[in-house]
C-alpha positions in Angstrom: 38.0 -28.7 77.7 35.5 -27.1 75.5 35.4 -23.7 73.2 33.4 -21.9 76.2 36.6 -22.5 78.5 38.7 -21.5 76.0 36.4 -18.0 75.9 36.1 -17.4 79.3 40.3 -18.0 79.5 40.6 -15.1 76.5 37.7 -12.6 78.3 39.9 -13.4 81.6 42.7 -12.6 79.9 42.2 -9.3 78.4 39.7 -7.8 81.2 42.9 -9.4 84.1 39.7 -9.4 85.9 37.7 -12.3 87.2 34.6 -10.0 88.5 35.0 -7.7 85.8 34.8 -10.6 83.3 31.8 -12.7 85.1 29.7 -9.3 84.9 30.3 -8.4 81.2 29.2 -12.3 81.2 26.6 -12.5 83.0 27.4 -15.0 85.1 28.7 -15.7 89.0 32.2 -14.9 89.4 32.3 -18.4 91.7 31.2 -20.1 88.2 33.4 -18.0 86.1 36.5 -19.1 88.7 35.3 -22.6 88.5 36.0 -22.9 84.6 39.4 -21.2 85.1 40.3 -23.8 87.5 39.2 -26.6 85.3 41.1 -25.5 82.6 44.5 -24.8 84.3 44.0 -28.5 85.5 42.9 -30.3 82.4 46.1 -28.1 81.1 48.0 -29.0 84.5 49.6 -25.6 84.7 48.7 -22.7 86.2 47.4 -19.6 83.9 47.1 -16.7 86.2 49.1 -15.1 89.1 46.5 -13.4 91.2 47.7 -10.3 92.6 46.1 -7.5 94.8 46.1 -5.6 91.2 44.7 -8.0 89.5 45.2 -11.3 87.6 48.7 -11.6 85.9 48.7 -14.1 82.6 51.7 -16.8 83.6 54.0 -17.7 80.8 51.7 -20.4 80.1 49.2 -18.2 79.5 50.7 -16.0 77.2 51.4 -19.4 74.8 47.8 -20.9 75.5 46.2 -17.6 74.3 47.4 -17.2 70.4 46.7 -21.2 70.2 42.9 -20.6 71.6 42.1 -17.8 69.4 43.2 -20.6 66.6 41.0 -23.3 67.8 38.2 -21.0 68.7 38.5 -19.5 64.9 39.0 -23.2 63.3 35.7 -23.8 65.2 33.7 -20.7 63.6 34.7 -21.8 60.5 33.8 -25.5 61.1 30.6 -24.5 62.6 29.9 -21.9 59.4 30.7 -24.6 56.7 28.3 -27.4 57.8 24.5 -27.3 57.0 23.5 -30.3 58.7 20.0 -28.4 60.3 20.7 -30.5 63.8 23.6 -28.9 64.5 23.3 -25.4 63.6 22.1 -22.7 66.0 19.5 -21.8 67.7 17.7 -18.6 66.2 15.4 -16.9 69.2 13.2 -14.3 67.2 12.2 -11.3 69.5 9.6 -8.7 68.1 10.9 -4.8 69.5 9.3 -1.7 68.8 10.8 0.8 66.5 13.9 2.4 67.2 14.3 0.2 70.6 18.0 -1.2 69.3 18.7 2.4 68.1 18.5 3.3 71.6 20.4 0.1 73.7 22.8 0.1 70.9 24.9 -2.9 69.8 26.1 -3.9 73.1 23.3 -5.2 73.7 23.7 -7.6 70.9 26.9 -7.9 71.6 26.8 -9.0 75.3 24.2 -11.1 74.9 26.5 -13.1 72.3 28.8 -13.2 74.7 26.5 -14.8 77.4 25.2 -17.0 74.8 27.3 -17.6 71.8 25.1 -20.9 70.6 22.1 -18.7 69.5 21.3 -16.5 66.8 19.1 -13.5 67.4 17.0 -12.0 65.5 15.6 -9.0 66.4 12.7 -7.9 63.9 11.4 -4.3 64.8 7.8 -3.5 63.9 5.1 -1.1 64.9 3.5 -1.8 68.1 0.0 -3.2 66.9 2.0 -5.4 64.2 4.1 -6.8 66.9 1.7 -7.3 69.4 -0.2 -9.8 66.9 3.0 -11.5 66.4 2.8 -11.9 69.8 -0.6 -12.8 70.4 -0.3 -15.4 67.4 2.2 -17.2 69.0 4.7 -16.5 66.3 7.1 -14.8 68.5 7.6 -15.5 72.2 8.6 -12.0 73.2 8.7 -8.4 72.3 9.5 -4.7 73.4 6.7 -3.1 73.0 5.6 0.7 74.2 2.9 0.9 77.0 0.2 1.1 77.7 -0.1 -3.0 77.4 -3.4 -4.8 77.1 -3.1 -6.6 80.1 -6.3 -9.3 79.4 -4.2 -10.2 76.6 -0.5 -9.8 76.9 1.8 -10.0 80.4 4.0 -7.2 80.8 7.2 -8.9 82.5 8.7 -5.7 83.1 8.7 -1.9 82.2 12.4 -1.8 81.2 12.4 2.2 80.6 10.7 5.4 79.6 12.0 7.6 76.9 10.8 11.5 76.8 9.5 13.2 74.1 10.6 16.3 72.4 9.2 19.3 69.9 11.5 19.9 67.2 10.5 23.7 66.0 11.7 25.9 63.1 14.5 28.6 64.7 12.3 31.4 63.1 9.1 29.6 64.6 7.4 32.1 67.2 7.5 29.3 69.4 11.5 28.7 68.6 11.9 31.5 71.8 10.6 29.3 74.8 12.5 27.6 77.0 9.8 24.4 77.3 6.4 23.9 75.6 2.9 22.8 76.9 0.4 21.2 74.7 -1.7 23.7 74.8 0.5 25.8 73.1 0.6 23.4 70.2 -3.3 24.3 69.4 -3.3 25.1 66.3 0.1 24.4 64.8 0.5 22.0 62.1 2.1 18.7 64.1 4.2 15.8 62.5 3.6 12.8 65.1 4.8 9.3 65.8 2.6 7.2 64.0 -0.6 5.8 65.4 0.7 2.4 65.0 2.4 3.0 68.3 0.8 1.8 70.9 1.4 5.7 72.6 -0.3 7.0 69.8 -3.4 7.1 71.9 -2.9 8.3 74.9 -0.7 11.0 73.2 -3.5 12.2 71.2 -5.9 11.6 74.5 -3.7 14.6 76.3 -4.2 16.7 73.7 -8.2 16.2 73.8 -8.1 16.4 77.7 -7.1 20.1 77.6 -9.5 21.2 74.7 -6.7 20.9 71.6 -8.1 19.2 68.7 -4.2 18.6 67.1 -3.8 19.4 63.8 -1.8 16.7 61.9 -0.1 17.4 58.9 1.7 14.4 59.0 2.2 11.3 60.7 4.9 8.5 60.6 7.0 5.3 62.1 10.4 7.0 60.6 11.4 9.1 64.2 14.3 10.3 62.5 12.5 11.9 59.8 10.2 14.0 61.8 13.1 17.0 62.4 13.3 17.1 58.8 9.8 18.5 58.6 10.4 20.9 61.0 13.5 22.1 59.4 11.4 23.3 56.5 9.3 24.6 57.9 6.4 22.0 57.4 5.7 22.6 60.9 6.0 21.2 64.5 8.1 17.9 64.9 7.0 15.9 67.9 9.8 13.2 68.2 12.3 11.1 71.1 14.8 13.2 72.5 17.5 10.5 72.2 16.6 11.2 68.3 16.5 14.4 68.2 19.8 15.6 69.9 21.7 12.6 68.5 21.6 14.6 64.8 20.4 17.8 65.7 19.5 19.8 62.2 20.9 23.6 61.4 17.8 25.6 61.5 15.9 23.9 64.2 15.4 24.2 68.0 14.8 21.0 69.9 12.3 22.3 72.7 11.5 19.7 75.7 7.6 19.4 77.2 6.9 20.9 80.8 5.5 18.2 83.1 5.7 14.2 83.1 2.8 13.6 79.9 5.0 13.7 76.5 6.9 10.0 77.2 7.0 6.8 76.1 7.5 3.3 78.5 8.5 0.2 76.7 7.8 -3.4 78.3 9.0 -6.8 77.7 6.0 -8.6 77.3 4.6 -12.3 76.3 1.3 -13.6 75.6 -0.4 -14.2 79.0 -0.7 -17.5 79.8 2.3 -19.0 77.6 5.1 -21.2 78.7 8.5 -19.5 77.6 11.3 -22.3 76.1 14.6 -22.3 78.0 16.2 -19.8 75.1 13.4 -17.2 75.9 13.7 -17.6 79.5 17.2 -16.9 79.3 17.0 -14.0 77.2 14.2 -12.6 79.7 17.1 -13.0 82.7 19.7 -11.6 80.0 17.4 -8.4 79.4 16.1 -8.1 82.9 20.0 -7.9 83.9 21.6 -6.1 81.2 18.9 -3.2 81.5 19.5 -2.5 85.2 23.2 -2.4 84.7 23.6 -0.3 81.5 20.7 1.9 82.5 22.6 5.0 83.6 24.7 4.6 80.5 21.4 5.3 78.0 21.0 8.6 77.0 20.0 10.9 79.1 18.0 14.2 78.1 20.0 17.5 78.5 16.8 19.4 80.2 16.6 16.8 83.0 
């Protein structure tokens, strides 16, 4: 027996699920069975009554369960007091681009702890160019970065999503009426844009070009959450996420989507082309790859779609 048995047996427990349990772990439900098994006969008793309904905890069960939140606590505190470097955990660093947890929220965090309880992450979110050096240095063996990706220099494992872009206008604006903007309505108007130390940054300000706007910037920055503050007094024309912008919508202000598929953002998992991963960066790859195609339709989704 070991502390991961012990964990599986509580998840098991509470979720009365073995399928349910294995998917919120991210692993096969064959495996997660498996575990189960060897506990109840390490324990020789059994631990659940499987039902069409479900699992049912046995009485045995119900007095293993206060007893292994006990050990399992004893052994975060055991594991918290010693400082002896070789036992402690791993820590994985992973490079994101801004607001990239703001969007997955904590469950991702907290799911990957669950898959992989012996490693610390730290997730360090920086603009694009600054993480892509990280990257490039070999500092870092992975990031979430936005697109496009220097592909001579950097392998894009995946393109994990695309996030849309909104314009944040004053309500007494002229342009506060319309239903949806085009850039070229934007000629003109005094902008507040992401940063260029996106990586977008570019090709955002190359659609403007492409259509004969020459953008007038009154300010630019990495704070996305700022930007509908401008607009609210009136400093001008917010150009921000929509996940940001309806999340704290501001009195005074009309969120306005683009027409067409231009105004977005994609952001890729990427590595230094040509480097080896470790094992703890290979399986946080399958962990992302995995917990992005599952949760997807739970991200937020823009109310113009």
């Amino acid at each position: 027996m070991n502390n991961k048995h012990l964990i599986y047996f509580l998840k098991v427990y509470e979720s009365g699920s073995i399928k349910k349990t294995a998917d919120e772990l991210f692993i096969s439900s064959q495996g997660l069975s498996k575990m189960i098994r060897q506990l109840e006969d390490e324990l020789e008793v059994s631990l659940f009554t499987r039902t069409a309904g479900g699992l049912i905890p046995t009485l045995a069960a119900v007095e293993l369960k206060p007893r292994a939140e006990k050990i399992l606590n004893e052994y975060d505190l055991i594991k918290r007091g010693l400082t002896d470097s070789s036992i402690c955990k791993h820590v994985l660093t992973v490079v994101s681009t801004l607001n990239f947890l703001q969007f997955v929220s904590v469950r991702f965090v907290e799911d990957y702890y669950a898959a992989h309880p012996d490693v610390i992450l730290n997730l360090v979110e920086l603009s694009d160019y600054a993480g892509m050096k990280k990257v490039s240095s070999g500092e870092v063996e992975l990031a979430f970065m936005c697109g496009p990706i220097d592909t001579t220099s950097f392998a894009a494992i995946h393109n994990l999503f695309s996030q849309r872009f909104v314009a944040v206008v004053n309500e007494n604006h002229p342009l506060a009426k319309e239903k949806s903007l085009t850039l070229k309505q934007l000629e003109g108007e005094q902008l507040i844009l992401p940063s260029r130390e996106y990586g977008f940054y570019t090709s955002q300000l190359n659609h403007f070009l492409s259509i004969g706007v020459d953008p007038y910037i009154y300010f630019e920055t990495t704070n996305l959450s700022i930007i509908p503050q401008f607009a609210a007094k009136n400093h001008g024309i917010g150009i921000t996420l929509d996940f940001i912008a309806y999340s704290d919508p501001l009195p005074g202000t009309v969120i306005i989507p683009f027409e067409g598929a231009g105004q977005s953002r994609s952001v890729y998992l990427v590595k230094r082309r040509g480097s080896k991963l470790s094992p703890e960066a290979i399986a946080f790859r399958d962990f992302t790859l995995k917990w992005i195609a599952q949760n997807k339709n739970k991200f937020f989704a823009s109310p113009n779609k």
